[in-house]
C-alpha positions as semicolon CSV with decimal commas, in nm:
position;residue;x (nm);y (nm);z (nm)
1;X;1,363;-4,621;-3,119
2;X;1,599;-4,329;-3,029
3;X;1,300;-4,083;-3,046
4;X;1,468;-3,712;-2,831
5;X;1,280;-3,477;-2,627
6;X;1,340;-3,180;-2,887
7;X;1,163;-3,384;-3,135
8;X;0,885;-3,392;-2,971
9;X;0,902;-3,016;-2,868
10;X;0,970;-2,932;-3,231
11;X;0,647;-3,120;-3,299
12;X;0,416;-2,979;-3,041
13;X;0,536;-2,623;-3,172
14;X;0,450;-2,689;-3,509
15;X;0,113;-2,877;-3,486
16;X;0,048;-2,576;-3,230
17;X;0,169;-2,330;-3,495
18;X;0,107;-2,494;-3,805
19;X;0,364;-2,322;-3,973
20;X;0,713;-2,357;-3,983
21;X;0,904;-2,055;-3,910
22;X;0,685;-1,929;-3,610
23;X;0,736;-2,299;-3,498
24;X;1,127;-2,238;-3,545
25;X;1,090;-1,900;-3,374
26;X;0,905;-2,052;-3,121
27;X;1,181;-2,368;-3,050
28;X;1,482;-2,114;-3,093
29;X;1,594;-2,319;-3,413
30;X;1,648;-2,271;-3,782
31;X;1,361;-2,325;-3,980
32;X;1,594;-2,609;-4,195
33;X;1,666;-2,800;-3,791
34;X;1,321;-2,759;-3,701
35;X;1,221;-2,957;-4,053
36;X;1,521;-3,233;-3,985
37;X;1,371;-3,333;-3,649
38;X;0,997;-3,342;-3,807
39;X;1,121;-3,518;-4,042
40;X;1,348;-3,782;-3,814
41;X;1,062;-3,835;-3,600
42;X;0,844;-3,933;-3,871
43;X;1,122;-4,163;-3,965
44;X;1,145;-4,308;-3,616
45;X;0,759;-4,362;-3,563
46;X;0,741;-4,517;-3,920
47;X;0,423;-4,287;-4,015
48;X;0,360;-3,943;-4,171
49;X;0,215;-3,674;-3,872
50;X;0,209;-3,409;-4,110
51;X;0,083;-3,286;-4,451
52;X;0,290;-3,024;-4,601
53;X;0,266;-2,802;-4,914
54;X;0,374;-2,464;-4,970
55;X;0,079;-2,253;-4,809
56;X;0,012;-2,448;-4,497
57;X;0,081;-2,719;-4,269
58;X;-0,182;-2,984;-4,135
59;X;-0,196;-3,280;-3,928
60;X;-0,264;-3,637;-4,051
61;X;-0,522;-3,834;-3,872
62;X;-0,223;-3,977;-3,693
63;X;-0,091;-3,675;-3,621
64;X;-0,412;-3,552;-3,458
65;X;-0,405;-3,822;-3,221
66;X;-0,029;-3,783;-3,122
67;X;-0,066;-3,443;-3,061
68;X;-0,384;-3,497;-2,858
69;X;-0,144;-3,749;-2,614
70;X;0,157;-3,519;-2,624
71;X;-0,013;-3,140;-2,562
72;X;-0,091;-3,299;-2,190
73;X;0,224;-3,561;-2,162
74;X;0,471;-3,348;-2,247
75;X;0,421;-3,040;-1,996
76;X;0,381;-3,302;-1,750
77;X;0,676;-3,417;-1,783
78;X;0,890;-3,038;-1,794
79;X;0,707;-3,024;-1,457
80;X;0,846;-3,316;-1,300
81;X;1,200;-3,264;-1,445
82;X;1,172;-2,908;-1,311
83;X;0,967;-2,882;-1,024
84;X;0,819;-2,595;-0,920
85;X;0,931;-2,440;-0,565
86;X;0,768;-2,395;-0,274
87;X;0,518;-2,120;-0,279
88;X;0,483;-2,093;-0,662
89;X;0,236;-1,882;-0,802
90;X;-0,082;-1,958;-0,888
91;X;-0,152;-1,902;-1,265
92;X;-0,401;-1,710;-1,430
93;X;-0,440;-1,777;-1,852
94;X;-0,631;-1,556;-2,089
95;X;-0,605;-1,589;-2,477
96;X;-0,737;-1,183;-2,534
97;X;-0,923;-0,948;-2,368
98;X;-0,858;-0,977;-2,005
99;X;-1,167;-0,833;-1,793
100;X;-1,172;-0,556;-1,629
101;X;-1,281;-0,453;-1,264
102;X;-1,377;-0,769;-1,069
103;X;-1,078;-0,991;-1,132
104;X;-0,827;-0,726;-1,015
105;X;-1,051;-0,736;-0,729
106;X;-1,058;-1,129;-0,664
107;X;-0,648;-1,161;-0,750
108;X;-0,577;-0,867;-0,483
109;X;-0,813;-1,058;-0,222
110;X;-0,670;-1,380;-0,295
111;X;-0,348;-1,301;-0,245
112;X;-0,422;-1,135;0,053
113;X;-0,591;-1,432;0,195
114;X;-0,397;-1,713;0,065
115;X;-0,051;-1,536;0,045
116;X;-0,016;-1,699;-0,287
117;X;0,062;-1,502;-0,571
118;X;-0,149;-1,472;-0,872
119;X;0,051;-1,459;-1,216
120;X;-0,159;-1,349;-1,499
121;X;-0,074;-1,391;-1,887
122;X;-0,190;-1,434;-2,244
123;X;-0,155;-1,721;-2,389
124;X;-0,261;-1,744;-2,774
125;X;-0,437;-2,076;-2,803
126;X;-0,784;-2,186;-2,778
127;X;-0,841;-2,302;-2,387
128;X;-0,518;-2,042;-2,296
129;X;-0,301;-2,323;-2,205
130;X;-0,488;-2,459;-1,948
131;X;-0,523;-2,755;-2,105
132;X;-0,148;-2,838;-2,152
133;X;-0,021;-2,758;-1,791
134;X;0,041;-2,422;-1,853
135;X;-0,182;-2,240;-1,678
136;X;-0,404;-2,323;-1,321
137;X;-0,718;-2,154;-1,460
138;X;-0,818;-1,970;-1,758
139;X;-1,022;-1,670;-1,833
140;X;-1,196;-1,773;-2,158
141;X;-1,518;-1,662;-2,361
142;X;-1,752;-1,902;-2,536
143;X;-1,876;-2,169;-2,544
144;X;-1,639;-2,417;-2,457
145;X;-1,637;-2,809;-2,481
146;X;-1,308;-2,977;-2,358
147;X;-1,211;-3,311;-2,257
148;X;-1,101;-3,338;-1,893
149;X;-1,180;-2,977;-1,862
150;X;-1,448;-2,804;-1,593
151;X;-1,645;-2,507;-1,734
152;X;-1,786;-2,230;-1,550
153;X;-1,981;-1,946;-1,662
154;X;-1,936;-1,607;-1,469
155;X;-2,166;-1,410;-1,678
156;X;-2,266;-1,264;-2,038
157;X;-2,179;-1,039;-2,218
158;X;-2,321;-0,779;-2,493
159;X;-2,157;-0,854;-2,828
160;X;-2,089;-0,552;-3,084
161;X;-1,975;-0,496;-3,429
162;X;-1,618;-0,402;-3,504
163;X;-1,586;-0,213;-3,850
164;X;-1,318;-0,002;-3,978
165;X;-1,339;0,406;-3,992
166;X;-1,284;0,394;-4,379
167;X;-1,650;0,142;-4,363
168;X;-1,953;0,306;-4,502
169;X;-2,057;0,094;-4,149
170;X;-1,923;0,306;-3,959
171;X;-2,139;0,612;-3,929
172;X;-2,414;0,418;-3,794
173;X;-2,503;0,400;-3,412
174;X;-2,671;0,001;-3,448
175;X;-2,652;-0,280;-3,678
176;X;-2,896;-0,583;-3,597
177;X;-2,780;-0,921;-3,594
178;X;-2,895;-1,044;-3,930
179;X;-2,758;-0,764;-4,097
180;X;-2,444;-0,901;-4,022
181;X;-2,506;-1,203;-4,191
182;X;-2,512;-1,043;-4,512
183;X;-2,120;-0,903;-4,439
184;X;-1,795;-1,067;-4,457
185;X;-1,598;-1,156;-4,103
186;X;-1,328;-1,138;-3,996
187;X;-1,220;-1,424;-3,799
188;X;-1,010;-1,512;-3,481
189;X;-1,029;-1,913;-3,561
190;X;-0,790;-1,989;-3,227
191;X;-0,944;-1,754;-2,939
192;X;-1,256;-1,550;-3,091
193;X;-1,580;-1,621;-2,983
194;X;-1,779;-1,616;-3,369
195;X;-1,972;-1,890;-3,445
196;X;-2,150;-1,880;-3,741
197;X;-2,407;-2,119;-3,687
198;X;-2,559;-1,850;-3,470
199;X;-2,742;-1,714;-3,784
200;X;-2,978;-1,880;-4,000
201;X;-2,849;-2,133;-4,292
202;X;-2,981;-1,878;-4,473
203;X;-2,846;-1,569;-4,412
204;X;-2,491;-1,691;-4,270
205;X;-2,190;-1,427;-4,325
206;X;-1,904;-1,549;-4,532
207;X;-1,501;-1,520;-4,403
208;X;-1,324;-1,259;-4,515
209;X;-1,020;-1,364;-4,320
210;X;-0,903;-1,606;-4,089
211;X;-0,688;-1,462;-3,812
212;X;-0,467;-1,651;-3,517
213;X;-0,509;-1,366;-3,230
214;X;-0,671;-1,085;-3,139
215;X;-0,396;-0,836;-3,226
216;X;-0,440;-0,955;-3,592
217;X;-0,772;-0,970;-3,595
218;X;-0,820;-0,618;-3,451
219;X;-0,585;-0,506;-3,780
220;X;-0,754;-0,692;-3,978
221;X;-1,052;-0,477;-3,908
222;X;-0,882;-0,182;-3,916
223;X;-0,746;-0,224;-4,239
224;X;-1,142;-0,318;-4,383
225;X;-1,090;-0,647;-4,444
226;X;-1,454;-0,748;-4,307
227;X;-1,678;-0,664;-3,986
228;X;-1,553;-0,822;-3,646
229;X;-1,790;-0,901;-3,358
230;X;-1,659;-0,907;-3,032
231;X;-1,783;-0,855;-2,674
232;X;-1,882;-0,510;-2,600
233;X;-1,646;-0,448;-2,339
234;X;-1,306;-0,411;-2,586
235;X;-1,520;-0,123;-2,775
236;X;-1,546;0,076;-2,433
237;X;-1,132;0,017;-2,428
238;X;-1,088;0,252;-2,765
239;X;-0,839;0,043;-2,866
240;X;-0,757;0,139;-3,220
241;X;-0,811;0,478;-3,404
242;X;-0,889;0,327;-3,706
243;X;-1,209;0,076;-3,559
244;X;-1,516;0,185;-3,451
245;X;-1,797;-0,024;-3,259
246;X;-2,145;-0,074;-3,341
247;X;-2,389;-0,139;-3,101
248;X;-2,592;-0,513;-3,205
249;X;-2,916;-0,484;-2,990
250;X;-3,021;-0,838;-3,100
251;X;-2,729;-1,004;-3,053
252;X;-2,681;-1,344;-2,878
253;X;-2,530;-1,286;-2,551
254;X;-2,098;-1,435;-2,470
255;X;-2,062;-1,659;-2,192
256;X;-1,694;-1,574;-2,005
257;X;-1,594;-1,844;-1,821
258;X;-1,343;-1,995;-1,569
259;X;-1,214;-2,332;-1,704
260;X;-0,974;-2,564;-1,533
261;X;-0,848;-2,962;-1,508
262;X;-1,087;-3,156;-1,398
263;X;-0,863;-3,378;-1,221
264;X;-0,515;-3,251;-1,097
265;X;-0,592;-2,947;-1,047
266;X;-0,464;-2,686;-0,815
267;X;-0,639;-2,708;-0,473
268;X;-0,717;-2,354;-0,452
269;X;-0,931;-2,297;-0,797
270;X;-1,235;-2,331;-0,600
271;X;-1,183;-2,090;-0,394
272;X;-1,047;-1,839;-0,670
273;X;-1,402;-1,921;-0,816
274;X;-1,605;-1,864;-0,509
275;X;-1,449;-1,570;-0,464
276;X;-1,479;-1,446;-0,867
277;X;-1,898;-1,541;-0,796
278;X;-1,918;-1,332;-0,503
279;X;-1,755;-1,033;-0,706
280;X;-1,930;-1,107;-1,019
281;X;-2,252;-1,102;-0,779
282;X;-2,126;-0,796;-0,553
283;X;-2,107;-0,591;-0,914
284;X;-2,425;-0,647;-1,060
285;X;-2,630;-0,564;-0,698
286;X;-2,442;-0,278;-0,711
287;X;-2,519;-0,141;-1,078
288;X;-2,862;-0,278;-0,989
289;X;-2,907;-0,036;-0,685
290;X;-2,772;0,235;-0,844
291;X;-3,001;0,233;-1,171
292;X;-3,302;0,086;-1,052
293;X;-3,487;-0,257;-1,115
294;X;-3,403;-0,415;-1,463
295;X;-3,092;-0,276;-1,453
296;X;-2,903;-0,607;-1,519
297;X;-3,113;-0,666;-1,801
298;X;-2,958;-0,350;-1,970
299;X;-2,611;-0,367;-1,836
300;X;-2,336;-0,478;-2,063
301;X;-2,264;-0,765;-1,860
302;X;-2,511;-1,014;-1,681
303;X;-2,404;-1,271;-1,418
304;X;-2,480;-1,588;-1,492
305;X;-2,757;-1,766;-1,290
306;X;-2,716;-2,033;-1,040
307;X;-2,838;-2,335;-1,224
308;X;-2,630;-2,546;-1,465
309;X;-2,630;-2,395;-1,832
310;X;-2,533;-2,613;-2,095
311;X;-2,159;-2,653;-2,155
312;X;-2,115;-2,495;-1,820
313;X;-2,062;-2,658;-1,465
314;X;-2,211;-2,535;-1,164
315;X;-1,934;-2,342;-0,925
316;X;-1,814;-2,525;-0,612
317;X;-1,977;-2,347;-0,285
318;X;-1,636;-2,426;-0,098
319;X;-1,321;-2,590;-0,185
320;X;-1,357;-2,968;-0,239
321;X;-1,746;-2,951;-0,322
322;X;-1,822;-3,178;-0,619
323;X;-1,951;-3,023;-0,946
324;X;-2,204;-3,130;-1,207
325;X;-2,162;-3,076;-1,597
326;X;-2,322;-3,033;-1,861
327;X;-2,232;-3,015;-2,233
328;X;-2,298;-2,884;-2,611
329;X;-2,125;-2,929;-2,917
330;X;-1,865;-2,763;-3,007
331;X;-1,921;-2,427;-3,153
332;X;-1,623;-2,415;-3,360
């Protein structure tokens, strides 16, 4: 079996892609040598990995399994052949939306402290490329069931409705939460945080469009393709002039989380966490002094509380200090 390291790549990139020329863009190649190697690898395993026709690309049960081995083998193994040098940063993954206010604060402190720098960037895949090696820890919203993953939840946030200015929607100041459910969505299917099960069978929206990142789901919206929900913290940003935000009053709060290996890790994630906590924490007194009592209860985000929620872990005091987990299904 002669099987090459670039067929493998080329494979990863696609099943990661699941379409042909971003994989190609992705790899560097032509479109034509990116289908060659699929195709030679298939030849060389003896088994089909993929299922092709002209509007998409899908993995075979075998396929699935492959890529399961190979999305945590394969960065593995780039980081042995090209080891990283003393004093290499410590990396910080989102997939959209990175927070504002106490995680400039943590990164500045932890530098400071540790004299380790912190690298922050996107990474357009469900768990932000944490789960492949690329990333230490990831910033990610949800709820979130991984294999060999640790989950913890910082806090929750206030959820509101993205519609387009050209949307008889978007004149209105609030939209409750099974309203919604009689609109179409639009859909980030690799980093969004909709789950649809959070209405009733009965009154469930239906998918306007499916979208692979926030940038197209945001012009999705924009163009009035459907209503977007999204934390309420990107409709503070203004980010478009063409989308407005609704406030959802009812809506079911977003758990943002810190996720990371559960074994192999870096040896100073606990310490990023304790420090994100005490931040997290540090904020919400703060608002809380300076509007009165119940202000967290009103506040767009709410820290999470001490005790083990489910598909969460509790956080590590100090470095090294064991953590407990719990876990749901996964919301899809």
């Amino acid at each position: 079996m002669n099987i090459k390291l670039h067929h493998l790549r080329g494979f990863l990139a696609l099943a990661d892609e699941k379409h042909f020329t971003r994989a190609a863009k992705r790899m560097n190649v032509s479109q034509p040598t990116l289908s060659r190697n699929i195709r030679r690898l298939e030849e060389l395993l003896g088994t089909r990995l993929l299922e092709r026709t002209t509007r998409q690309v899908a993995l075979t049960a075998t396929g699935s399994r492959l890529y399961d081995q190979l999305r945590i083998l394969i960065p593995q193994l780039e980081s042995a052949l090209h080891p990283a040098p003393d004093g290499a940063a410590f990396r910080l993954s989102f997939a959209w939306g990175f927070p504002t206010g106490w995680p400039q604060e943590v990164i500045a402190g932890f530098e400071e402290e540790t004299g380790l720098a912190v690298h922050v960037h996107r990474h357009d895949a469900t768990l932000a490329g944490v789960d492949c090696g690329a990333a230490d820890l990831a910033i990610l919203r949800g709820r979130t069931d991984a294999p060999r993953m640790e989950v913890v939840t910082l806090l929750h946030e206030r959820q509101v409705a993205a519609v387009s200015t050209l949307s008889e929607l978007a004149e209105r100041e609030e939209i409750r939460w099974q309203e919604i459910g009689h609109q179409k969505l639009v859909v980030n299917e690799v980093s969004g945080t909709t789950n649809l099960t959070e209405w009733p069978a009965d009154c469930r929206p239906g998918v306007a469009i499916v979208c692979r990142n926030f940038d197209e789901w945001l012009e999705a919206v924009a163009s009035n393709k459907g209503v977007g929900v999204a934390p309420e913290f990107i409709g503070r940003r203004h980010i478009h002039s063409f989308v407005s935000f609704i406030a959802i009053p009812d809506a079911p709060r977003v758990p943002l989380n810190l996720v990371y290996p559960r074994l192999g890790g870096h040896p100073l994630i606990p310490r990023f966490i304790a420090m994100a906590r005490a931040a997290v924490g540090a904020s919400a007194a703060g608002r809380g002094a300076s509007t009165g009592a119940g202000a967290g209860a009103d506040a767009g985000t709410r820290p999470a509380a001490a005790p083990v929620t489910p598909g969460t872990t509790a956080t590590p005091a100090t470095p090294g200090t064991a953590t407990t987990t719990a876990r749901t299904a996964n919301p899809g």
